[in-house]
N, C-alpha and C positions, 0 to 999 in steps of 0.2 A: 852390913851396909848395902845388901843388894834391893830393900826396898827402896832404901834411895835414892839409888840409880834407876830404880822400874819408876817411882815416880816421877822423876826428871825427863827420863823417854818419853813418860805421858803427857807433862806441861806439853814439853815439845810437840809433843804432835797434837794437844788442843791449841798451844799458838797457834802453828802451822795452817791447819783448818779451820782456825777462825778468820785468820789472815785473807785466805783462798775464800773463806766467807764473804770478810767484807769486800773482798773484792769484787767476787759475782756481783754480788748486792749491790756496791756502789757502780761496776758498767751495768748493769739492768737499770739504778733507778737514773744513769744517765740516756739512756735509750727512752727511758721513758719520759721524762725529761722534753729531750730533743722530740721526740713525739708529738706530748703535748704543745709546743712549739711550732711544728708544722700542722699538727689540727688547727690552735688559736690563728695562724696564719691565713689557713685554708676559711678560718669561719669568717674572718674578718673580709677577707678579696666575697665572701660571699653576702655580706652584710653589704658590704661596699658596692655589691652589682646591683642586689635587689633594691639599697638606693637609689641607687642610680633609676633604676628602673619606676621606682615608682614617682620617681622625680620627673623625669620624661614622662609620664602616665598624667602626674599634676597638671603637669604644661599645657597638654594638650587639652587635659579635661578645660582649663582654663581657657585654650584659644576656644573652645567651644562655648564654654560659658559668654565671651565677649559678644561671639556671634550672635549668639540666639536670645541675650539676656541685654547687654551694653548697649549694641545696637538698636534695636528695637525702642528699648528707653530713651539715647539721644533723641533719633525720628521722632518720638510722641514729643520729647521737650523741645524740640525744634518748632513744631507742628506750632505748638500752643506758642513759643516764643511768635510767631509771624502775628498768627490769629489774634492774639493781644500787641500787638503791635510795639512792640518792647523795643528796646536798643541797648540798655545796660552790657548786653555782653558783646557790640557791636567794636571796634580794634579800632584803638584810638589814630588819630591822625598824628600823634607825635611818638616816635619809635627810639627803644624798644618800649612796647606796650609793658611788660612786667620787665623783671629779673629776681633768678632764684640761685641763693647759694645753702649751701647744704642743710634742705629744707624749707630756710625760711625765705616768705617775700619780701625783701631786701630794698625792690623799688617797684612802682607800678606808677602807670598814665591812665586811669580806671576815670570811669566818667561816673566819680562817687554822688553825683546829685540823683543823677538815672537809676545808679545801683539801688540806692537806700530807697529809692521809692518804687520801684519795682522788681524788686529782688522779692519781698513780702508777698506780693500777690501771685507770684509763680507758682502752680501747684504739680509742678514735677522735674523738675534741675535736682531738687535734692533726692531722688529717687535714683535719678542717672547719676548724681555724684556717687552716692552708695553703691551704686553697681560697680564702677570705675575703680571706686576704693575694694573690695571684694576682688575683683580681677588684680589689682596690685600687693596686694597683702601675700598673698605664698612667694611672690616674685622678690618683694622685699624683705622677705625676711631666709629667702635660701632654700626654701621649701621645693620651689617649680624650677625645672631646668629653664636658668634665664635665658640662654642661646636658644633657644625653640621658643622660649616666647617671645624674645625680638625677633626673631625673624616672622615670627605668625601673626604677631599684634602689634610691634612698637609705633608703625606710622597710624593706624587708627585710634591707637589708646591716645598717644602725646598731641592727636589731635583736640582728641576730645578732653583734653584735659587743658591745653592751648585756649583753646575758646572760651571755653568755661573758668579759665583760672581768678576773672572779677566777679563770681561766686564762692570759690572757694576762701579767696581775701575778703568776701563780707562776714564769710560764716567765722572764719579765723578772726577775726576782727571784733564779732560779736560774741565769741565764746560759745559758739554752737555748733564746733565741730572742726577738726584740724584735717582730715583724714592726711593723715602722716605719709601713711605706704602711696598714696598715688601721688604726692608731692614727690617723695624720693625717686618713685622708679622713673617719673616723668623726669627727672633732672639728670639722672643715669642715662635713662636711652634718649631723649633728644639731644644730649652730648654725643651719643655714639651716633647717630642719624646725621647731625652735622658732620663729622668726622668721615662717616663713608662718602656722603658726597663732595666733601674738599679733595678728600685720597688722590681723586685723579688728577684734580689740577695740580698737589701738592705732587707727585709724581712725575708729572709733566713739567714743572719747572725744576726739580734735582735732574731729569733730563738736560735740561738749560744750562743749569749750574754747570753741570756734568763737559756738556759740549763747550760753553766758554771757557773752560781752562785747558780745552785739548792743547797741545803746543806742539808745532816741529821739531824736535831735538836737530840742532847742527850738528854736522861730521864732526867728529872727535879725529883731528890733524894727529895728535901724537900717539904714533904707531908704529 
């Protein structure tokens, strides 16, 4: 019976070492494991910066674009608006002249007899509209750091988009063009435009607030 017992020693000690096996095995493939984990971690913070980074990079490519591209086209459509003696885009006497909720023109004071008969003849608003919409499309859709482009472009662009907006209610109106993204980002940052400039008054009066409830407390007698 002593091969018995030799065999039995031997289970034993291939258990034993397969044991001690899987155990390396399974701390190794945990190590590597955890590994891969702080690589995927480390790739991701590095996906997330060069984001970043060419997100910032969009922005500014963009505030440049407005400059050298946006501007320049209003000037010419301004130009020709004088020269042709136009008024369609002139700001109605009963206020507010439009209103925009998410997206759409909802209400407008549009001097629609001027429009429709000189909208037609303009040969460069819709040039400057395209440009406008071009500058607002990365903004709108997540692409461009929006905080660098309000701060670079919001009061120029929601100008030009202001003035212009009884253009973009004919093209909408006639099925020749919505441009989506400069509707939206116009309705985003002249909310945020208003908002900085209320800040202070709104500031100024929680001061107010603040100070008309100041009170004396009377001495408290029981003591």
């Amino acid at each position: 019976m002593g091969w018995l017992a030799t065999t039995r020693a031997i289970l034993e000690l291939l258990y034993f070492a397969s044991s001690v096996a899987i155990a390396v095995f399974a701390f190794l493939g945990l190590k590597q494991i955890k590994l891969g984990l702080e690589q995927l971690k480390i790739t991701k913070e590095i996906a997330r910066t060069n984001a970043k980074r060419e997100s910032v990079k969009f922005a500014s490519d963009q505030a440049r674009y407005f400059a050298e591209v946006c501007s320049p086209l209003g000037a010419k459509m301004w130009e020709e608006y004088r020269q042709k003696h136009f008024v369609y885009l002139n700001p109605p006497q009963r206020q507010p002249p439009f209103i925009v909720q998410q997206g759409e023109i909802v209400s407008q004071n549009f001097d629609l007899k001027a429009l429709n008969e000189e909208f037609p003849k303009s040969e460069t608003i819709v040039e400057f509209l395209n440009s406008l919409e071009a500058f607002a499309i990365p903004f709108a859709a997540g692409l461009a750091d929006e905080d660098i482009g309000f701060s670079e472009g919001a009061r120029p662009f929601c100008q030009g988009v202001l003035q212009t907006m009884p253009a973009l209610f004919y093209l909408r109106q006639n099925q020749l063009g919505r441009y989506e993204s400069a509707v939206k980002l116009y309705e985003i940052w002249s909310r945020r435009l208003t908002a900085e400039v209320a800040a202070p008054a709104m500031k100024a009066l929680d001061e107010l607030k603040k100070a008309g409830s100041q009170r004396i407390r009377p001495l408290d007698h029981n003591f």
